[in-house]
C-alpha positions as CSV (number, residue, x, y, z in Angstrom):
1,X,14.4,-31.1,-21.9
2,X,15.2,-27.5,-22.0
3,X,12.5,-24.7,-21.4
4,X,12.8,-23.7,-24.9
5,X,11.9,-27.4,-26.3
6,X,9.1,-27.4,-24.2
7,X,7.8,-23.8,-25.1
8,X,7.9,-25.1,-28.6
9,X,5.6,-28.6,-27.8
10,X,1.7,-27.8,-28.9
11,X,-0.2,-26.6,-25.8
12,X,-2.7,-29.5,-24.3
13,X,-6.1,-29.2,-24.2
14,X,-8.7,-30.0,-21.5
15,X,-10.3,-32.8,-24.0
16,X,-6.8,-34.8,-23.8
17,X,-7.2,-35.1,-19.5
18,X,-8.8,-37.4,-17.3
19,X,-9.3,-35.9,-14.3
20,X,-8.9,-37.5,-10.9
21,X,-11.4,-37.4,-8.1
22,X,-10.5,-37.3,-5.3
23,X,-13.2,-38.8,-2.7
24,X,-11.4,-38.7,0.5
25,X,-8.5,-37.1,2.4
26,X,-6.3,-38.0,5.5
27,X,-4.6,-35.6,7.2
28,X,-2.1,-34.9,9.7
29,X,-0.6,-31.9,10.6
30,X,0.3,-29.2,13.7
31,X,-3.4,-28.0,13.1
32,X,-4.6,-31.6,13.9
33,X,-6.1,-34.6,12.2
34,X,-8.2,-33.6,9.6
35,X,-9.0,-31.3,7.1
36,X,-11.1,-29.0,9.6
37,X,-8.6,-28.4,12.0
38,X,-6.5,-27.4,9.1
39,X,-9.3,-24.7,7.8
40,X,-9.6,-23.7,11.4
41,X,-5.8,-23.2,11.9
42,X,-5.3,-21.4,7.8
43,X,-8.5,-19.0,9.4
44,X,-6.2,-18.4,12.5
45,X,-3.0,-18.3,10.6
46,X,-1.4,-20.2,13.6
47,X,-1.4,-23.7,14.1
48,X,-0.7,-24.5,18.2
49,X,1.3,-28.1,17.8
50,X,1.6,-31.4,19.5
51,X,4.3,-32.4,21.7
52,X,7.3,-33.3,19.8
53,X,9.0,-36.6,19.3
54,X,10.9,-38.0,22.1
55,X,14.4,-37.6,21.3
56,X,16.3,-40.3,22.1
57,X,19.9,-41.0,23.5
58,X,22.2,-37.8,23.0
59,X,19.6,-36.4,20.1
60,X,18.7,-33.3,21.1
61,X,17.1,-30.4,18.4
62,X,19.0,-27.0,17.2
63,X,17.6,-24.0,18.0
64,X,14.5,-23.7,16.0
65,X,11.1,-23.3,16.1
66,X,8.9,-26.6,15.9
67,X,5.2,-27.9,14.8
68,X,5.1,-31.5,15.1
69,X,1.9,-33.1,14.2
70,X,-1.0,-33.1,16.9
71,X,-2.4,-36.8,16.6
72,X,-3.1,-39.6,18.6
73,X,-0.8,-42.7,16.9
74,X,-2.5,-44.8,19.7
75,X,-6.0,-43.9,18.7
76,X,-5.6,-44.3,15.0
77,X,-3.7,-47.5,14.6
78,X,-3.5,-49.2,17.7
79,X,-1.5,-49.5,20.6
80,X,-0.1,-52.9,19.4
81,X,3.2,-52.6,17.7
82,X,3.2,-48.8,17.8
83,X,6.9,-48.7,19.5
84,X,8.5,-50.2,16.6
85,X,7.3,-48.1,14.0
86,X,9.5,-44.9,13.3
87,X,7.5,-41.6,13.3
88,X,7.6,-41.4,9.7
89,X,5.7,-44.6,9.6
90,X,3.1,-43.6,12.2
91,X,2.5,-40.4,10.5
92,X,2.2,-41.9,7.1
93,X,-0.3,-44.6,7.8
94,X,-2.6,-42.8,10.4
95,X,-3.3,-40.2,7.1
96,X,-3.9,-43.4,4.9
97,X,-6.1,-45.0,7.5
98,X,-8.0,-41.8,7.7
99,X,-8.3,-41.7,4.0
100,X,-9.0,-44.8,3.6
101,X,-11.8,-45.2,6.1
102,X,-14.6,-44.1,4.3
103,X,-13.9,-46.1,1.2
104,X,-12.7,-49.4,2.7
105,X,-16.4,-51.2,2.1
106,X,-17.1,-49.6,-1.4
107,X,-14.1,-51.2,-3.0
108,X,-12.2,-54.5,-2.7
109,X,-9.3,-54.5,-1.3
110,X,-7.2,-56.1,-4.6
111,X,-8.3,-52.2,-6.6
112,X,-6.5,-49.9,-4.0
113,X,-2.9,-49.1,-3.9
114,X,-0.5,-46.8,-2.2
115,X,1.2,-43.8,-3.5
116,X,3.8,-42.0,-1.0
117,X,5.8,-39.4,-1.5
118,X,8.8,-38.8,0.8
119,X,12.1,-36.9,1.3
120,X,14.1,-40.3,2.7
121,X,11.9,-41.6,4.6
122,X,12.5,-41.7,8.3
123,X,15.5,-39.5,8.9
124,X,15.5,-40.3,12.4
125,X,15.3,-44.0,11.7
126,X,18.0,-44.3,9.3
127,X,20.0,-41.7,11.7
128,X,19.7,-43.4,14.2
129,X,20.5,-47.3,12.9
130,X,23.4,-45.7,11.5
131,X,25.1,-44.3,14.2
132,X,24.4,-47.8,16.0
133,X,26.9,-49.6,13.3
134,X,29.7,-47.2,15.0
135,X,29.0,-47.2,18.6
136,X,27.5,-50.7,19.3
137,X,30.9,-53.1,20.1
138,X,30.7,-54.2,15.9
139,X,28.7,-53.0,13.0
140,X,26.4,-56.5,13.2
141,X,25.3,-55.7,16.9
142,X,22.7,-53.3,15.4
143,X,19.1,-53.7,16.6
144,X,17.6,-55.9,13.5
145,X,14.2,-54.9,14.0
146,X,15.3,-51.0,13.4
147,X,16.0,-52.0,10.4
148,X,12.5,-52.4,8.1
149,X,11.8,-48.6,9.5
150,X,15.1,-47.3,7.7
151,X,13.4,-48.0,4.0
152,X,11.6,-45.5,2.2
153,X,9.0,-47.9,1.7
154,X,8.6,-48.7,4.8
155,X,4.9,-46.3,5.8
156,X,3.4,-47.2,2.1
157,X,4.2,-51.0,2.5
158,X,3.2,-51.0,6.4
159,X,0.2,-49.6,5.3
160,X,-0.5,-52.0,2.6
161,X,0.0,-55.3,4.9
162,X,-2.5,-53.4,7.8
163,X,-5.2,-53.1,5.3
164,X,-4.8,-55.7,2.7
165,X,-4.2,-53.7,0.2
166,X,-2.5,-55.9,-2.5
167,X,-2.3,-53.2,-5.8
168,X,0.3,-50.8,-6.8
169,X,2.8,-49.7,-4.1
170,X,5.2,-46.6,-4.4
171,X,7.2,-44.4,-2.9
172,X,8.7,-41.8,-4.8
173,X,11.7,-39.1,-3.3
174,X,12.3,-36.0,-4.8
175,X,12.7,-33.1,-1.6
176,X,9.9,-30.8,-1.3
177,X,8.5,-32.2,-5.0
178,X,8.4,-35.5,-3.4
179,X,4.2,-35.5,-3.0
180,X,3.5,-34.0,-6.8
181,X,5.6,-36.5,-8.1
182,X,3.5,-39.1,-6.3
183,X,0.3,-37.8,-7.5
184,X,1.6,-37.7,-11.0
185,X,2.8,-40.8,-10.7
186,X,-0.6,-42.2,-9.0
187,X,-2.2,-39.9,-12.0
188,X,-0.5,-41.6,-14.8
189,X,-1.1,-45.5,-13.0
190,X,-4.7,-44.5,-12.6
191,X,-5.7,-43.1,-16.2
192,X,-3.3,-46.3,-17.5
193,X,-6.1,-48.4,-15.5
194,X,-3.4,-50.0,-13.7
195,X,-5.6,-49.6,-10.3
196,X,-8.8,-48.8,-9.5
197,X,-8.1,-46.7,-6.8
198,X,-4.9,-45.0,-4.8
199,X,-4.1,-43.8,-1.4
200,X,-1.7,-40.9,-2.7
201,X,0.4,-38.2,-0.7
202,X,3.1,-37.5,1.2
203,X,4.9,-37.7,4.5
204,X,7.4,-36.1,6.4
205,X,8.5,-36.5,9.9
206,X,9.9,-34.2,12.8
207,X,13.6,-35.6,14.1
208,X,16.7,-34.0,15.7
209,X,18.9,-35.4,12.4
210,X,16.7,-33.5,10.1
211,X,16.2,-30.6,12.2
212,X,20.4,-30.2,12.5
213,X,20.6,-30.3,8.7
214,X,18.2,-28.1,8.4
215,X,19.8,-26.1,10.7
216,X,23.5,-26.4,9.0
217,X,22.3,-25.3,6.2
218,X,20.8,-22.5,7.2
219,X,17.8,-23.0,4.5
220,X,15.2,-21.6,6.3
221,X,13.8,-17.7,6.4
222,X,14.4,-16.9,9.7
223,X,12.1,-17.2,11.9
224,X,10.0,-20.5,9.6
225,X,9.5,-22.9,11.9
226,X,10.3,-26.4,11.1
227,X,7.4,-29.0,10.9
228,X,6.2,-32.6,9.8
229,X,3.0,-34.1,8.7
230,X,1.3,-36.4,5.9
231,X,-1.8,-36.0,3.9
232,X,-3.3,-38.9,1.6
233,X,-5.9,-39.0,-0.8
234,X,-7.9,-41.5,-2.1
235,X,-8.1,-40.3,-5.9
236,X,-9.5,-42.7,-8.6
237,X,-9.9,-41.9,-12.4
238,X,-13.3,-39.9,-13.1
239,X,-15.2,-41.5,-15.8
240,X,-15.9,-38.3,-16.9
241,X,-14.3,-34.7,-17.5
242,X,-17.3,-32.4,-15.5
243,X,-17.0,-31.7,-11.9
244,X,-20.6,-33.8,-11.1
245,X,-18.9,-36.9,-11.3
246,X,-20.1,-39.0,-8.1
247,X,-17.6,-40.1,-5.9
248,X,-18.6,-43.8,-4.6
249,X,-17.6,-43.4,-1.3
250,X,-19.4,-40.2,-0.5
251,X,-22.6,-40.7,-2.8
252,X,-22.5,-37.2,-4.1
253,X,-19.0,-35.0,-5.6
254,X,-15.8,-35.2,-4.4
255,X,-14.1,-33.4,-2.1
256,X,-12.5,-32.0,-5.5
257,X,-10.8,-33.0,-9.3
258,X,-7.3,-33.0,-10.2
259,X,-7.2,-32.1,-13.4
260,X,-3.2,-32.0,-14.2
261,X,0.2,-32.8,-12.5
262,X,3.1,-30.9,-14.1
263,X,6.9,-31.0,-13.1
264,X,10.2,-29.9,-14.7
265,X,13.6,-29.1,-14.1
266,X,16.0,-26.2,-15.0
267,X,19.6,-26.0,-14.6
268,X,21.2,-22.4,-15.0
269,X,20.1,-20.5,-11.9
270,X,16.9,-18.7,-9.7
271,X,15.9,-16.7,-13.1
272,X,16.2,-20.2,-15.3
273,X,14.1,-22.2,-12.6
274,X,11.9,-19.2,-12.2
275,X,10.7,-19.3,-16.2
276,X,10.6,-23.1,-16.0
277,X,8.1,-23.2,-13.2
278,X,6.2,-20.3,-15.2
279,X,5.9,-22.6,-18.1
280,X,5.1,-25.6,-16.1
281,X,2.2,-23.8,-14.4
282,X,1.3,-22.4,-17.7
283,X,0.9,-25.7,-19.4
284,X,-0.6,-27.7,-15.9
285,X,-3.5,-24.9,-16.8
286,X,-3.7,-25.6,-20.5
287,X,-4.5,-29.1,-20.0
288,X,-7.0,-28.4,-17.7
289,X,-8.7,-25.9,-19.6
290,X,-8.5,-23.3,-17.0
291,X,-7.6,-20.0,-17.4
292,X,-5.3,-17.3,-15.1
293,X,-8.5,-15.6,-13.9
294,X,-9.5,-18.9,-13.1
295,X,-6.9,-19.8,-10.7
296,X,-9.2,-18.3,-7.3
297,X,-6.6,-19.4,-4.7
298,X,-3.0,-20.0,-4.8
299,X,-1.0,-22.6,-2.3
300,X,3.0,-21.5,-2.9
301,X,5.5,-24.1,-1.1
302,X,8.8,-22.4,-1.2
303,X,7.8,-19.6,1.2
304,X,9.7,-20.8,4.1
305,X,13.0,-21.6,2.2
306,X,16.1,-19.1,1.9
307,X,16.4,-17.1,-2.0
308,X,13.6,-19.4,-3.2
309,X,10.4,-17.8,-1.9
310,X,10.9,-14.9,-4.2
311,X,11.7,-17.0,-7.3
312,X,8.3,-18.8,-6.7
313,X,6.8,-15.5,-6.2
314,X,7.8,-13.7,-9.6
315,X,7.3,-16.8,-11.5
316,X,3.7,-16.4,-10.1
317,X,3.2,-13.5,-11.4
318,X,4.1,-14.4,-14.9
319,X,2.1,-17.3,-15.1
320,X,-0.8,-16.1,-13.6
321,X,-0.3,-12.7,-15.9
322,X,0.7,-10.5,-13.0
323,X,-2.9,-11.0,-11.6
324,X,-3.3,-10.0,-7.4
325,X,-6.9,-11.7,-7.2
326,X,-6.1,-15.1,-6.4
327,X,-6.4,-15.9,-2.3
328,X,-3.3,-17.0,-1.3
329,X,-2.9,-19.7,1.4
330,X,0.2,-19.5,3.7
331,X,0.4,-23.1,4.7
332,X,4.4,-22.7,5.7
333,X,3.7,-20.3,7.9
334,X,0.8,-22.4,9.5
335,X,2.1,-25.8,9.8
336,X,5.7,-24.6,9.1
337,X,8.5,-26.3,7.1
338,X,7.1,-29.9,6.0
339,X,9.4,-30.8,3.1
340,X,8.6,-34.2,1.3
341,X,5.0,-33.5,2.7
342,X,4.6,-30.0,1.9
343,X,3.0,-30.4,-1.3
344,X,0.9,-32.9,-0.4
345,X,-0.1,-30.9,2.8
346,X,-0.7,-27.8,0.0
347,X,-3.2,-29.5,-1.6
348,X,-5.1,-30.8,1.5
349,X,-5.1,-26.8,2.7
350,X,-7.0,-26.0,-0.7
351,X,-9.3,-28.6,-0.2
352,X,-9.6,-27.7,3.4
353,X,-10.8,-24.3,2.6
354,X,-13.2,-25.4,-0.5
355,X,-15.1,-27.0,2.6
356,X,-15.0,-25.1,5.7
357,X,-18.1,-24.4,6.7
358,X,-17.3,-20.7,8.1
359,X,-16.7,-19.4,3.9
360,X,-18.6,-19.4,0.8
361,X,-16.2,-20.7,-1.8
362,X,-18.4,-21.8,-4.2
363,X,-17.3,-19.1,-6.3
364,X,-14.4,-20.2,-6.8
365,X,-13.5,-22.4,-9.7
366,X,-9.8,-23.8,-9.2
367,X,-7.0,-23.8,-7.3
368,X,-3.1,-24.3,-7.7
369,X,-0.7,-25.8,-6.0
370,X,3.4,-24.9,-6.9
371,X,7.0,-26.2,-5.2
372,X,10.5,-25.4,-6.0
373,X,13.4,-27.3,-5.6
374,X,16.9,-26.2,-4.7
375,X,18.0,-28.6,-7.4
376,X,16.1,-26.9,-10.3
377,X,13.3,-29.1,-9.8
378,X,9.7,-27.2,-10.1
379,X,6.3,-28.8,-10.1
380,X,2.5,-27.5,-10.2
381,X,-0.7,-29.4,-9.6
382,X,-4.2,-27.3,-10.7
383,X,-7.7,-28.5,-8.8
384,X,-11.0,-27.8,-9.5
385,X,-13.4,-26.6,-7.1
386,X,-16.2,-29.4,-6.6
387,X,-19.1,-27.1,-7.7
388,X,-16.9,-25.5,-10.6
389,X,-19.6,-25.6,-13.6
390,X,-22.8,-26.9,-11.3
C-alpha cells in the first residue's frame, strides 16, 4: 500500500481498539534482569554489562564495543541442560520465565501462548552448525543436537515445552521491527480471542557472526556499542478501554495498556520512509485516542544505526507537530545495539520509567515507541501510562 492510499483510509478512532494489558514484564539486558536495573541504568545513562559469551573455536569479535546481557542463565532456568541451549535460547526464555512467574497460578496453562520476535534467531548457532558441514570430514558429521538451536523457533517453543504452555506459538523475523511485529501479531490473536493470554517480545543475542556483520557493514554510528537482550510481556486483551482495568496477576493495574501496534513499509528512499513512519505514528495515535501533546516520552530505535537516526528523528517531529516536550529515552546508547530485541527492549524502558520509584511520572499520559528498517520497513507502538485518566 503506498503512503498516499493510506493517507486517504478514514482515521481510527479510540472506540474501534481494545487495548492490551500488560500485567507482567521479563527483562534481560546489560542493565540487568529486570525492569529496575533498567530504570536505574536509563537514570545513569550507562549500563556496566555482563561478561560476554564464550566464543568458541577460531570465533573471535571485531573491534567494537559490547553490552552483553548481565544474567544468571543458571539461576533462572536451571543448571540442567543449560549447555545445549544457544544463547539466544537462554536469553529468550529466562525473560519469559520472569514474565511468566507471576501469572503462572492465575491462569491455566492451555490460555497462554508465546509471541517472539527475532532477527534469525541464534546467529551464532546457525553460524556455527554451518561452518561444521564444511570442516567436519562430510557434511552429515555435524553435531545433531546443534541442530534444534539453529531454528527460529527454537527460544519460543523451548519455552513452551518448560512450562506447559500448549496455546499459540510464534516467532516472527523482521530486523529491528522484529518485536512490534510480534506484539501486533500477539495484538490481533488476543482481540481475535484466539488465547487468553501471551508471553510477547523479543530476543536478540550477542555472537562473533553477528558482531562481524555488523562490523562489515559498517551500520553502526561510530562509537554505538553492540548489544543483546529479550524482554517479554505477558499482555492479555482488557475487557475494557479505561486504564483501571485490573490486571489478574497483580490485583490492581497493569504495569501499563497498549492501545495500538502500527507498521508499514516505503520503498523510494530516507525522505519516502521518513513520511511513512510519520503517517504510521500518526494513525497508531488516532486509534488510540491520544493526541501529540499527549505523547510525554519518546523511545526512538534507530539511534544507533548509520543515515537512519536522523530520518527517525525528522519524521518525529512531523508526527509529533514539531513538539520538544516529550522526554526522550536513549535506550541504544544504554543497552547499545539490540536489533530484533530493540523494540521490545524500547517498550520495557518506558515501562521501566512509568515505575521507578526515584520519579513522579504520574503526569504523564502515554508513551511511544518507533523503529526503522533499512528495508523501508517502519513501525510504532503508543502506551498508556497506568494512571492515565485515574
Amino acid at each position: 500500500m503506498s503512503i498516499v492510499d493510506d493517507q486517504r483510509r478514514p482515521a481510527a478512532t479510540a472506540r474501534t481498539v481494545v487495548p492490551l494489558a500488560l500485567e507482567t514484564a521479563g527483562v534481560v539486558s546489560a542493565a540487568g534482569p529486570g525492569l529496575q536495573p533498567l530504570a536505574d541504568a536509563l537514570r545513569r545513562g550507562t549500563a556496566v554489562g555482563g561478561a560476554p559469551p564464550t566464543a568458541q573455536e577460531a570465533e573471535e569479535y571485531p573491534p567494537l564495543t559490547l553490552r552483553p546481557a548481565d544474567f544468571d542463565a543458571a539461576g533462572l532456568l536451571g543448571p540442567k541442560g543449560l549447555g545445549r541451549l544457544t544463547r539466544a535460547e537462554q536469553l529468550g526464555m529466562a525473560a519469559c520465565t520472569m514474565a511468566l512467574g507471576p501469572v503462572i497460578d492465575s491462569s491455566a496453562p492451555s490460555g497462554t501462548g508465546v509471541v517472539l520476535g527475532s532477527a534469525v534467531g541464534s546467529t551464532g548457532g546457525v553460524g556455527r552448525f554451518t561452518r561444521d558441514t564444511f570442516v567436519q570430514e562430510r557434511p552429515y558429521m555435524v553435531n545433531p543436537s546443534a541442530f534444534p538451536g539453529t531454528l527460529m523457533n527454537a527460544a519460543a517453543g523451548r519455552t513452551a515445552i518448560r512450562h506447559g504452555l500448549t496455546d499459540v506459538n510464534a516467532t516472527v523475523s523482521g530486523g529491528p521491527l522484529a518485536s512490534l511485529h510480534a506484539l501486533r501479531f500477539a495484538r490481533n490473536t488476543l482481540v481475535a480471542g484466539h488465547a487468553h493470554r501471551l508471553l510477547t517480545g523479543g530476543v536478540e543475542e550477542l555472537s562473533p557472526q553477528g558482531a562481524w556483520a555488523w562490523h562489515r557493514a559498517a551500520a553502526l554510528v561510530p562509537g554505538t556499542a553492540l548489544g543483546e537482550g529479550a524482554a517479554v510481556f505477558a499482555l492479555r486483551a482488557a475487557s475494557d478501554t479505561g486504564p483501571d482495568t485490573p490486571a489478574e496477576a497483580t490485583g490492581g493495574r497493569p504495569l501499563a495498556l497498549v492501545m495500538a501496534v502500527e507498521t508499514g513499509f516505503a520503498a523510494g528512499g530516507p525522505l519516502a520512509v521518513g513520511r511513512r513512519l510519520t503517517a504510521c505514528v500518526r494513525r497508531a495515535l488516532a486509534r488510540s485516542g491520544v493526541g501529540a501533546a499527549d505523547v510525554a516520552v519518546v523511545a526512538p530505535g534507530a539511534a544507533g544505526r548509520r543515515g537512519w537516526a536522523a530520518v527517525e528523528r525528522r519524521a518525529l517531529r512531523a508526527a509529533l507537530d514539531d513538539r520538544t516536550g516529550p522526554h526522550l529515552l536513549r535506550v541504544q546508547e544504554v543497552l547499545g545495539e539490540t536489533h530484533g530485541a530493540s523494540a521490545a527492549l524500547q517498550v520495557a524502558a518506558v515501562v521501566a520509567r512509568w515505575h521507578d520509584p526515584h520519579l513522579d511520572t504520574r503526569g504523564e499520559r502515554a508513551g511511544l515507541v518507533t523503529s526503522v528498517g533499512p528495508d523501508g520497513s517502519v513501525g510504532c507502538a503508543v502506551l498508556l501510562h497506568p494512571h492515565a485518566g485515574a
